[in-house]
N, C-alpha and C positions, 0 to 999 in steps of 0.2 A: 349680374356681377357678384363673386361670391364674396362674399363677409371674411370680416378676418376672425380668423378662430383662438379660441383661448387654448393657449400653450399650457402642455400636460404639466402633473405637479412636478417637477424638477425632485420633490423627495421622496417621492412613491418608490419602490421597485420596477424596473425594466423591464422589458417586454421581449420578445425574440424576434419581432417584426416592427414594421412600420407602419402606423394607422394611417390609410391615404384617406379615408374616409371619414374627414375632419373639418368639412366645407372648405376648405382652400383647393386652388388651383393645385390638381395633380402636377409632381414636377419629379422626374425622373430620379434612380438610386437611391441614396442619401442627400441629396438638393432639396426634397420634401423637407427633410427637417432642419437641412441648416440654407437658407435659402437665398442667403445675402451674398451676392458675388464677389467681396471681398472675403466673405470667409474662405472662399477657392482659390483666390488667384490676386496677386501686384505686380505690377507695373511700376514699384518705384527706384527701379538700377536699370540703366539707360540699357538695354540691350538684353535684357536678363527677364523672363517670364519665370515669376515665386508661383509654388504650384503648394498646396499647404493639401495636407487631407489627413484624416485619422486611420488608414489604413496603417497597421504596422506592417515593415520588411522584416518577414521572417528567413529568408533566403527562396523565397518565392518570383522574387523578381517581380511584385506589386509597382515599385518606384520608376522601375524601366518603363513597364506596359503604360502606364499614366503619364509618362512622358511623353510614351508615343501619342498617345489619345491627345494630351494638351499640343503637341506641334502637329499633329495631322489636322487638326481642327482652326484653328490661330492660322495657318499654312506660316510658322515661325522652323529656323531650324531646330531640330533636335538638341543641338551643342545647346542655344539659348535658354532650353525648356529645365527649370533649377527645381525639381521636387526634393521638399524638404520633411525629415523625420515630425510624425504626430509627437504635439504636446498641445497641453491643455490651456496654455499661456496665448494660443492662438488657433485658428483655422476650426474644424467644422468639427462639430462630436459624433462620428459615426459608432461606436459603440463598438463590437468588435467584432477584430479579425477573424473571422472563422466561416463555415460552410461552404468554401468557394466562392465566396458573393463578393469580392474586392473589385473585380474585373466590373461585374454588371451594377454594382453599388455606388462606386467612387467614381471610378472610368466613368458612367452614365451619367452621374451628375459633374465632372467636370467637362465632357462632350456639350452638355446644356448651355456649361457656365462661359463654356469658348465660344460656343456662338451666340452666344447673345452680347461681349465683351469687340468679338467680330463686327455684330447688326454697330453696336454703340459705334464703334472706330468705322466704319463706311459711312452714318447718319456724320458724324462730324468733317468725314473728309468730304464728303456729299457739299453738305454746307459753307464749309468754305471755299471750295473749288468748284461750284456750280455745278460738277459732272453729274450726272444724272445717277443714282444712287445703285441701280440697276446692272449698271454698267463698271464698275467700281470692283477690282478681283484683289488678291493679298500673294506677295512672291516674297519668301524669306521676311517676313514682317512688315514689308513696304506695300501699301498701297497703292495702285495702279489704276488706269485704264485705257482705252484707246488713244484718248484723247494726249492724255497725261500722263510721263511715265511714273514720276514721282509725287504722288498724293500725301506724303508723310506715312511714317511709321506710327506703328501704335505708340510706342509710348510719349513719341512731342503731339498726338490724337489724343491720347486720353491726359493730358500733363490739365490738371484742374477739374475734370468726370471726377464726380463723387458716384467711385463704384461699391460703398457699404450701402447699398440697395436692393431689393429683393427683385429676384428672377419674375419674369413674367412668363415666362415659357411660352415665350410669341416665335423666338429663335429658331428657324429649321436648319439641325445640325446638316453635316454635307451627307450626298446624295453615295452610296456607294459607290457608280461609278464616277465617284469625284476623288476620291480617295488614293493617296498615293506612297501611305505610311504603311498604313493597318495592314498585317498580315507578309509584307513584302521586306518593310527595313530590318536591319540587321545590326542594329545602336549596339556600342558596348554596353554591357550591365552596368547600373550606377553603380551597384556596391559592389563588383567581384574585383577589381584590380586589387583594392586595397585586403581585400580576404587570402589572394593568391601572393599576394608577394609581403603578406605578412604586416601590413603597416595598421595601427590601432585602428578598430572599427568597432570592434564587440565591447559590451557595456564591461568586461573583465580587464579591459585595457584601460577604463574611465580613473584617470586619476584626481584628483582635487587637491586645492593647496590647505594646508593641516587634517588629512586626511587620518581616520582613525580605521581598524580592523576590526571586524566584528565576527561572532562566530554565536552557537545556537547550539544546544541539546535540547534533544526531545525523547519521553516514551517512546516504548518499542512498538505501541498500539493507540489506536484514539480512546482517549481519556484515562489512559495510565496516569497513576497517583505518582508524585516524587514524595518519599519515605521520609529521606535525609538528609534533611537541608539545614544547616551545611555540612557539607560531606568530611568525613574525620581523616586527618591527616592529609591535608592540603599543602599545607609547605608554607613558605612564604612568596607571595606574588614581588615579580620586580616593576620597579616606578612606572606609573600610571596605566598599572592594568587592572583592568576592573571586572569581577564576575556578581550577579546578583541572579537571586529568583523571584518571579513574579509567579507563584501560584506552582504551576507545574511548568513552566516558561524560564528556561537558563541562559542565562547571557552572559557571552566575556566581549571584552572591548577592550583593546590591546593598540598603542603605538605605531609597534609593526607586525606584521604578519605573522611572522616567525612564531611570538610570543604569544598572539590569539590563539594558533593552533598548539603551541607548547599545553597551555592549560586546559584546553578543553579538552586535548587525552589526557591529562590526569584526572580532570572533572571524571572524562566518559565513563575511567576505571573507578571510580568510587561510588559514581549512585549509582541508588538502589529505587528501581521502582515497580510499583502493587499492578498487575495489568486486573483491570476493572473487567471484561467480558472477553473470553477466551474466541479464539479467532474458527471459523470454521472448520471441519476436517479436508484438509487440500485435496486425498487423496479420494474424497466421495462430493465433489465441489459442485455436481449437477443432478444427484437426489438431493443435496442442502438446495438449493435455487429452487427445488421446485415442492419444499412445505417451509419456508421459509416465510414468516408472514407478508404478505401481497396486497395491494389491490387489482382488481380485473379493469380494464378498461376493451371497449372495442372501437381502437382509432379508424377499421375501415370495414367498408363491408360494400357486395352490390348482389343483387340475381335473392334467387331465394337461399334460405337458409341451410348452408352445407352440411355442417353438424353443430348441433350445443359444445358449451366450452367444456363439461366434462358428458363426452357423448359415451351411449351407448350400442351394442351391435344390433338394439332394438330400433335405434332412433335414427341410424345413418342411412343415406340413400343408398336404397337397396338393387338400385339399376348401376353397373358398369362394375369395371374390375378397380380394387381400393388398394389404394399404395399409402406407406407410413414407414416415417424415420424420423430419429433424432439427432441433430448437433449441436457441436458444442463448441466454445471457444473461452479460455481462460482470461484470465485478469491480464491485462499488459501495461507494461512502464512505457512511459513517455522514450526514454532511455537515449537524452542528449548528449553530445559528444563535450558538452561544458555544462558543467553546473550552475544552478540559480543563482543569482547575484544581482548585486540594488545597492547603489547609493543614495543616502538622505541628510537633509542637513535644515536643524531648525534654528531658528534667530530671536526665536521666543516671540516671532509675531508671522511668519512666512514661516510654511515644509515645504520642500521644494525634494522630489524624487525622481530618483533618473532609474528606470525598469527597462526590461524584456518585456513585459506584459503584452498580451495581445489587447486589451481594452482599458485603455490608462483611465477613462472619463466613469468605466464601473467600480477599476480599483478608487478612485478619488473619492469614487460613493459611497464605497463599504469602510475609506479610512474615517470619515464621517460619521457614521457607525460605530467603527470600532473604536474611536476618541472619544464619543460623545462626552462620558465619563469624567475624563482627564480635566481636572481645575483649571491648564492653561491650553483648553482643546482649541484649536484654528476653526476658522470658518472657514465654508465649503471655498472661497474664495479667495481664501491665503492658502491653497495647497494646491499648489503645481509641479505636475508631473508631464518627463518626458520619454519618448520613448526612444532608447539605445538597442542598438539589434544586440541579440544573443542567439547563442546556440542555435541550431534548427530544433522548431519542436511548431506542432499542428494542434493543439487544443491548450489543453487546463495543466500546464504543470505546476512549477515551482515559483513561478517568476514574479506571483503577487504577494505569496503567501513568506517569502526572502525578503521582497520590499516594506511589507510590514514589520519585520523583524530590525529592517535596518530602522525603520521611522522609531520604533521604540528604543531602540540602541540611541539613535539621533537625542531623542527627548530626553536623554541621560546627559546626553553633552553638546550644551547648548555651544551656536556657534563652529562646532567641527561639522567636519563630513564623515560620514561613519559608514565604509563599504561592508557589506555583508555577505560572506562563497560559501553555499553550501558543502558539504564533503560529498563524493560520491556515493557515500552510503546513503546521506537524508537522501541526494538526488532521485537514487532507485525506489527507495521507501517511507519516505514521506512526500510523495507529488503523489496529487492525485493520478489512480490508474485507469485508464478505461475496462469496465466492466466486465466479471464474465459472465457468459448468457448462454443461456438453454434453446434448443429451438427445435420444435415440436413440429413438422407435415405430413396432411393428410390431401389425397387426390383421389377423387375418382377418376376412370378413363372409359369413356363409351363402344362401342362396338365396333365405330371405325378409327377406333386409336386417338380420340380427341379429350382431352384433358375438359369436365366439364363441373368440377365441382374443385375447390382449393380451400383449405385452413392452415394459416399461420400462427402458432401459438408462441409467445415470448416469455422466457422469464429472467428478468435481470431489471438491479439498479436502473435507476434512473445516468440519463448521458450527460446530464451537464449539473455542477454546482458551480459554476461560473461568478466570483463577483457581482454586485449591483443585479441582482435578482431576486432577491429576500429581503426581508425586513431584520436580520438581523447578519453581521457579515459574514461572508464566505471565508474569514481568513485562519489559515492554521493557527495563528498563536492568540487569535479574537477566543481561540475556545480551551485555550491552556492557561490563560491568567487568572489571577486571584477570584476575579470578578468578570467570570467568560460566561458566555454564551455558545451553547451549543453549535456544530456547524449545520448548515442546512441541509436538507436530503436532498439527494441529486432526485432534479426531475427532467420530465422531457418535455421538452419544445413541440407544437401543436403540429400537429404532420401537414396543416399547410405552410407553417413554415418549417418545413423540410423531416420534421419528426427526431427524435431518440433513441432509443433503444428498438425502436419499431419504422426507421429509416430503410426503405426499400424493402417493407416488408410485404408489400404490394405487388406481385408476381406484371413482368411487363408484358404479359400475355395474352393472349382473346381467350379469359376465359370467364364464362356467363358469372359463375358463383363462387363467388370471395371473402372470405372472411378475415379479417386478421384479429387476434385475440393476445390482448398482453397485460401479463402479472407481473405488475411494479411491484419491487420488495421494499416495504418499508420499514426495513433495517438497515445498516451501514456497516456493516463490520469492518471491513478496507471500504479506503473514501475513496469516492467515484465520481468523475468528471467528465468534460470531454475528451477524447480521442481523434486523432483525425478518422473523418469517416462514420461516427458514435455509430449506429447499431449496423450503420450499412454494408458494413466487413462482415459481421455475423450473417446477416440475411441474406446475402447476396452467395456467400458460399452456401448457403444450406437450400436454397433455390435452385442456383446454380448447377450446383450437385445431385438434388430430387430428381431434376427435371432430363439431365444425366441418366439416373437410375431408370428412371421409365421407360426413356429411350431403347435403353440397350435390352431393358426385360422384354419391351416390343418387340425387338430385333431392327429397330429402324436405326438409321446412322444420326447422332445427334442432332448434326449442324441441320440435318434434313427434318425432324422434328422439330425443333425449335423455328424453324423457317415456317413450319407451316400452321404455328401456332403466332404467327404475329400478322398484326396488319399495317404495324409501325412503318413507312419507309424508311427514316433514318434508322432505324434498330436493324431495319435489313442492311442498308449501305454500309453498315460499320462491318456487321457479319461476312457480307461479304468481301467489303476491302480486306480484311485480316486475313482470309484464306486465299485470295488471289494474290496479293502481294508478297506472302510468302515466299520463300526460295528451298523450305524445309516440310512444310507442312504433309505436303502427296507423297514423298519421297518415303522409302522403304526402310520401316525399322528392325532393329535389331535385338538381341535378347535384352530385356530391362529397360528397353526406352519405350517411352510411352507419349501421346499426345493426346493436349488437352485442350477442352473450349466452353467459352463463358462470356456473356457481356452482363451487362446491366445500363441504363437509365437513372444516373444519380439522384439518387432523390425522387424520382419519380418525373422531375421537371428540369434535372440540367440538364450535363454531357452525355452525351451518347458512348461507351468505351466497349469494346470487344478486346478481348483477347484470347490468344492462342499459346501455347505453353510446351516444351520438348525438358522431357525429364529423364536423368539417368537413374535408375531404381537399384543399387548396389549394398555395401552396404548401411550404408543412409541416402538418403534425396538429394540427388545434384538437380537444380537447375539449369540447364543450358541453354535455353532461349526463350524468350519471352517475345512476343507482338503483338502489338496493341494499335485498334484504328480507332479514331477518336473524333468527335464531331461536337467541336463549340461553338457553330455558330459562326460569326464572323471570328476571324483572328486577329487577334493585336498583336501580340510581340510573337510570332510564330518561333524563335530558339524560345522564346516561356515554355510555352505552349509546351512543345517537346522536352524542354527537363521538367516540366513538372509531372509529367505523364512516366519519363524515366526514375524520376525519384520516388513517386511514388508506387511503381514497378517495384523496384528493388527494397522499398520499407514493407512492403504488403509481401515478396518472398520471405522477407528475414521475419515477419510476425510468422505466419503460414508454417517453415520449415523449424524455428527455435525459439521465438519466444514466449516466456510466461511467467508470470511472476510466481516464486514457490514462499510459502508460509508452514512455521509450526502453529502449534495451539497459541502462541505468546509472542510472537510478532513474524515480520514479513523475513526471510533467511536469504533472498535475492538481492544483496548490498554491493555486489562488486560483478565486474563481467565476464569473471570466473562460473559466478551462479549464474548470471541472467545473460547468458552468449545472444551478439546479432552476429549475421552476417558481414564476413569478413570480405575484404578487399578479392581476395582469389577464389571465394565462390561464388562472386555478383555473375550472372548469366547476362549474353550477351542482348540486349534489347534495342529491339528498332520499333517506332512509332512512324504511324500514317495518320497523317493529319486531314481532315475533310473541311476545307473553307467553304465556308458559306454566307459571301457578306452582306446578304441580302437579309439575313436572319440576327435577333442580337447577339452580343456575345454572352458568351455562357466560362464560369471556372473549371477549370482544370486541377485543381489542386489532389478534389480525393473520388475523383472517379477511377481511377483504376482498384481501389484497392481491393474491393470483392470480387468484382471478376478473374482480376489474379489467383487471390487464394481457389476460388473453384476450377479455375482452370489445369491450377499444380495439382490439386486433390484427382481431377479428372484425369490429369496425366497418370499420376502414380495407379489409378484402377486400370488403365491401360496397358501399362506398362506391368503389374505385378496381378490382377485380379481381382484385387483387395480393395472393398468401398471403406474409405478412413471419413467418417464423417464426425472424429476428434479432433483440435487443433494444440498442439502444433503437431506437423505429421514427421515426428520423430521416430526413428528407429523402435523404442518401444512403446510409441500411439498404434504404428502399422504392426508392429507383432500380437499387441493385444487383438486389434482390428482381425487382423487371420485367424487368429486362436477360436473370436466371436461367432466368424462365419460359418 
């Protein structure tokens, strides 16, 4: 019997994984750490299953899928199944939202938590109804058997079970083909009525009673000095409006709205601030990446050694024909359709935060952190936070770095609630961006055309400065006040849990000898976070596209190359579903269209995703079709499944075809979406997804596999379609001009 284990220190830094390996009973997802079946699930509204989890609803559709899982399990209806927003005031701390893990993390451990709540409620109706325990099934909540039609429901079953007790993980969830939810029902979405027809939902609609307005300046750059404080000829402010500076940290706090934003353009137009280290040259942004100071690391390697990290024509293998190229992919905004915003409100003994945040339990860590200081700082314990859907956004934006700003806004006025909207200017340039990255391949090919020697070299920031992962915190204005602390350097997460900046940098190939080599820079110049997808959008186009090149230098047809360099079956099945279900793909093109293909292997261990791509090459890159076949594993909410494969189609064309963030010497010039254009409503292309169930298998996310195979897909179309290898992103009208000129 195993021991029970001492629980980690609650105030260390956070990790990216889950230590199972802790002498406790392994116990599926996040169940491992929060283990007590009341932190998942009550039973106390007669008819009504509370389903509690720290995943946040990013517009993902997390709440629906966990639905399904909690009534497929339970065999309760759907209508009953009540999953309720994370907060810290209750249910399980799973850390955060990110790398597709919500499905196989939360889903997993509430799958556990339903059958063993299940075993509990048959052990009880067993026992008082003598029926033999065995015998004993669940129809809409109600317990049953041959015998008996009416055994009681769960809740007058469990009315006195003390379920704050720890899983045993004795429970065997149901058998696949027992299943009569997963992959088949068709629930409405929790949250989309109220999004579609307009009624409060997003944390921007969160009103409070004596609610205050708050607002925020910042340098144009990190660690810009403010000059002049206070700024000369301000005017006079009207009744209870407030501006102060803490350090290089500006605050107004205004009544109403109106009057927040009034001052803080007068403020904007009067400081003056010193930019402390001048920003890279934008237009030379991947010779900077690569003497940029670094360290090497070699997160993978297998077979013998392909080439040294700076090889010579002496040193490389001198058997087969040698291919090399480089890509590139610039800095990207988050670039939400609603700005950061955070309500807070202290009592001088409780903060209580209402965020967007994808990890309320890291922010709560770093406010901890960031307070320590403060003569009336809260204990880890009087600061609860919940989480409010905002905007769509897939990694590290603004969402903690706003709630911080409101908490010190709050600690000005004790008592009120103090909302804090970023403008869409901070929104573009000050959320952290995802990185941009260099990326270096080399390959040999042997005499019968087989790929047998591969290096991957990286150069770019670190993927995540994420909250609650340092010792001192992640927050933007933790490093502008009087008495800041620097921000952390984004690092990367250990590529067995899922990797950084070097995420799918691992070719999904049969090939003997593999390298991958990556220069972390350990500078910051623009802060860098996650992104949905961190390095795997880079990697996956620059692979993608290698492997592209080879092909056609061979003269061999890709899909036929790539087929014969795998031994994957799912990575053939996807392959192949995408080109047979097609209605476009064989069919006869015409001058400037072109066709494209590309999968990847997320991560090296989730979703399976191919895709195929029809582009019109004029004069810029229309998109016209997109197809994608996809393999999670079992499906849970199978309409998820498919918009999140469609959304992420259309975020991964609109990165690919337009976006980037542009910078002078003295800060970021991409503050409106004049400068930083996505993808508009009339050039989204038309997208159809093929789904591959497989419920025999577990389930796997969906959220950011599509996005490199897309971009390599469009990049493969446009060489198709014009002749031209663009292996720059975005592939703008003058990336592909330059790209001709090169050739």
């Amino acid at each position: 019997m195993a021991t029970a284990a001492t629980p980690p220190d609650s105030s260390a830094p956070r990790g990216f994984g889950v230590n199972r390996d802790d002498g406790r009973v392994r116990l599926p997802g996040s169940l491992h750490t929060n283990r007590r079946i009341a932190q998942w699930l009550a039973f106390d509204e007669p008819g009504v299953v509370k389903v509690h989890t720290g995943k946040a609803e990013l517009g993902q559709g997390i709440l629906t899928a966990l639905q399904l899982v909690v009534a497929e399990e339970l065999d309760v209806p759907v209508a009953a199944v009540r999953v309720l927003s994370a907060s810290t005031a209750r249910g399980p701390d799973e850390g955060m939202t990110s790398g597709s893990l919500s499905v196989q993390d939360s889903g997993g451990a509430l799958r556990q938590a339903c059958a063993e709540v299940r075993a509990i409620a048959v052990r009880a109706a067993a026992d008082l109804s003598g029926v033999p325990f065995e015998t004993i099934g669940v129809r809409d909540g109600r317990l049953h058997s041959d015998r008996a039609d009416n055994l009681g429901d769960y809740w007058s079953l469990l009315e006195g079970i003390d379920l704050d007790v720890e899983c045993s993980g004795a429970a065997r969830p149901k058998a696949p083909d027992a299943r009569r939810l997963l992959g088949r029902a068709r629930p409405a979405r929790v949250d989309l009525a109220d999004k579609v027809f307009g009624h409060a939902r997003f944390i921007h609609d969160l009103k409070l009673p004596d609610m205050l307005h708050g607002r925020v300046l910042r340098g144009p750059t990190l660690g810009a000095q403010l000059v002049n404080w206070p700024p000369p000829a301000l005017g006079a402010l009207r009744e209870g409006v407030r501006c102060w500076a803490d350090g290089n940290f500006v605050a107004v706090v205004a009544p109403r709205e109106r009057d927040a934003d009034a001052v803080a353009d007068r403020l904007r137009k009067r400081l003056q601030w010193k930019v402390a280290e001048p920003l890279p040259d934008a237009n030379d942004l991947a010779a900077w990446l690569g003497t940029a100071p670094h360290e090497i690391t070699v997160p993978a390697q297998r077979g013998e050694e392909p080439w040294p990290v700076e090889p010579s024509d002496a040193q490389r293998p001198v058997e087969g024909r040698r291919f090399e190229a480089e890509y590139f992919k610039p800095y990207l905004a988050h670039a939400s359709i609603g700005p950061s915003c955070a309500l807070a409100r202290w009592d001088g003994s409780t903060l209580e935060v209402w965020t967007h945040s994808q990890g309320i339990h890291n922010l709560r860590d770093d406010l901890v952190l960031a307070l320590a200081h403060e003569t009336n700082a809260p204990a880890k314990d009087h600061i609860v936070i919940h989480h409010v859907e905002g905007a769509g956004c897939y990694g590290h934006n603004g969402a903690d770095d706003v709630a911080f700003d409101a908490v010190l806004m709050a600690m000005h006025h004790k008592g009120h609630a103090v909302r804090v909207m970023w403008t869409r200017a901070d929104e573009l340039t000050r959320s952290p961006f995802g990185g941009a990255q260099r990326v270096a391949l080399q390959a040999s090919v042997d005499a019968q055309g087989r790929v047998t020697h591969w290096q991957h070299q990286i150069w770019a920031n670190g993927s995540s400065s994420r909250p609650g992962r340092a010792k001192v915190p992640a927050l933007l204005a933790a490093s502008e006040r009087q008495h800041a602390s620097a921000l952390p350097l984004s690092i990367n997460p250990p590529l067995a849990n899922g990797g950084g900046a070097e995420r799918n940098a691992v070719p999904g190939y049969t090939v003997p000898s593999v390298k991958v080599v990556n220069h972390r820079l350990t500078v910051m110049p623009l802060r860098t976070s996650a992104l949905r997808s961190l390095g795997a959008y880079a990697n996956v186009f620059a692979i993608e596209s290698f492997v592209d090149e080879i092909a056609h230098t061979l003269n061999e047809p890709p899909l036929a190359f790539r087929k014969r360099h795998l031994d994957d079956p799912r990575a053939l099945a996807v392959l192949n579903a995408v080109v047979e279900r097609s209605d476009w793909w064989r069919t006869t093109k015409g001058e400037g269209i072109g066709h494209g293909l590309a999968w990847a292997r997320y991560k090296n261990g989730g979703a399976w995703c191919a895709v195929i791509a029809r582009v019109e090459a004029g004069a810029a890159v229309r998109v016209t079709h997109l197809d994608l076949a996809v393999d999670v594993g079992t499906v849970v909410d199978l309409d998820g499944v498919v918009n999140q494969m469609e959304g992420g189609a259309i975020q991964a064309a609109s990165w690919t075809l337009k976006e980037q963030v542009t910078f002078e010497r003295d800060g970021v010039t991409s503050a409106a979406w004049e400068s930083y254009p996505i993808l508009r409503f009339t050039e989204v292309p038309e997208v159809r997804v093929h789904v591959i169930d497989r419920p025999d298998e577990p389930p796997l996310g969906a959220g950011e596999a599509a996005h490199g195979p897309v971009a390599a897909a469009i990049a493969n179309a446009v060489f198709d379609a014009l002749g031209v290898r663009v292996r720059t992103l975005p592939l703008t009208p003058d990336t592909i001009t330059r790209a001709a000129n090169a050739n």
